[in-house]
C-alpha positions as CSV (number, residue, x, y, z in Angstrom):
1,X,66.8,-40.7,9.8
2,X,66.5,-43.2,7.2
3,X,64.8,-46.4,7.6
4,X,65.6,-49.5,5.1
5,X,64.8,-53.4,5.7
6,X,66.6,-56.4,4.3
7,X,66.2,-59.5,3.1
8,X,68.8,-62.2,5.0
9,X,70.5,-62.4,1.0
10,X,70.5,-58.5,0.8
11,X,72.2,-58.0,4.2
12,X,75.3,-60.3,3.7
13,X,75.4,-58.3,0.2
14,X,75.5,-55.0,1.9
15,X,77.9,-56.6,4.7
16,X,80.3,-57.8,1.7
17,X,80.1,-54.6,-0.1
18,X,81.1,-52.5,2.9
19,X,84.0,-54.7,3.9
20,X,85.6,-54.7,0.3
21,X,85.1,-50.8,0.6
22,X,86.6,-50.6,3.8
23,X,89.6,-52.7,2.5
24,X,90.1,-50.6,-0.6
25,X,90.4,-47.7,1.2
26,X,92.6,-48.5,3.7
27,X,95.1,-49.6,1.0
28,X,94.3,-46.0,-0.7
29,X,95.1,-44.4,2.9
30,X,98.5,-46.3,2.9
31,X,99.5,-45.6,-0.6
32,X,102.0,-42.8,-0.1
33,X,101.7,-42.2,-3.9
34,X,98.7,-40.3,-3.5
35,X,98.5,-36.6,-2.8
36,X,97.6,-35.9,1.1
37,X,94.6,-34.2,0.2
38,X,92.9,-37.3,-1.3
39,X,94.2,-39.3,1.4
40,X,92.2,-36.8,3.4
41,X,89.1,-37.2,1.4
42,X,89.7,-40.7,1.5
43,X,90.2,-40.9,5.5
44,X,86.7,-38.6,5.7
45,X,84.7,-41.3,3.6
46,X,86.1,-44.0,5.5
47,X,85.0,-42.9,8.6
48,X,80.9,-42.8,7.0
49,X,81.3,-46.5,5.4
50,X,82.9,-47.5,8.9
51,X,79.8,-46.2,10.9
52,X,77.9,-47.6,8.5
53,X,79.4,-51.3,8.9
54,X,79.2,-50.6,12.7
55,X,75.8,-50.6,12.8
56,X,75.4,-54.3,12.2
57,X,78.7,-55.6,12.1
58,X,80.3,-58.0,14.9
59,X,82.8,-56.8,17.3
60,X,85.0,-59.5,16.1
61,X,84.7,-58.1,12.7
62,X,84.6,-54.3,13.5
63,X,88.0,-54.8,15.4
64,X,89.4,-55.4,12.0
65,X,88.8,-52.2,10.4
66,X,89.2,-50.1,13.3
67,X,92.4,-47.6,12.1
68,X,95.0,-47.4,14.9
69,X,97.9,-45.6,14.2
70,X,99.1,-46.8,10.9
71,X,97.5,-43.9,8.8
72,X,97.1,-40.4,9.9
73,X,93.8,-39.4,11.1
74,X,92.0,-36.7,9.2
75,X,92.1,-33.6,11.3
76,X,88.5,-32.2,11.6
């Protein structure tokens, strides 16, 4: 465990960075271009920023980027 304080500045940075991550992936996930196997990479990594946002992050604004069934889930 990893412990890490914050400034009020530094935590609406990390909260912007995460969302704009978040975003970008999803739009990667949904981008049938891509070869399913990064879209499984991608899926994998989504689901560490998306704890990572959790953490902090409203309800309100965690509903957002909660994945339903738009894109498949990565199998485990």
């Amino acid at each position: 465990m990893l412990g890490m304080l914050f400034n009020e500045k530094e935590c609406k940075e990390l909260d912007y960075v995460l969302r704009k991550e978040l975003d970008e992936m999803l739009l990667d996930m949904g981008d049938i271009r891509l070869d399913q196997e990064i879209r499984h990479a991608i899926a994998n990594r989504y689901k560490t920023v998306f704890r990572m946002y959790a953490r902090f992050a409203p309800s309100k604004e965690l509903s957002k980027y909660a994945r339903n069934g738009r894109f498949p889930q990565a199998k485990q």
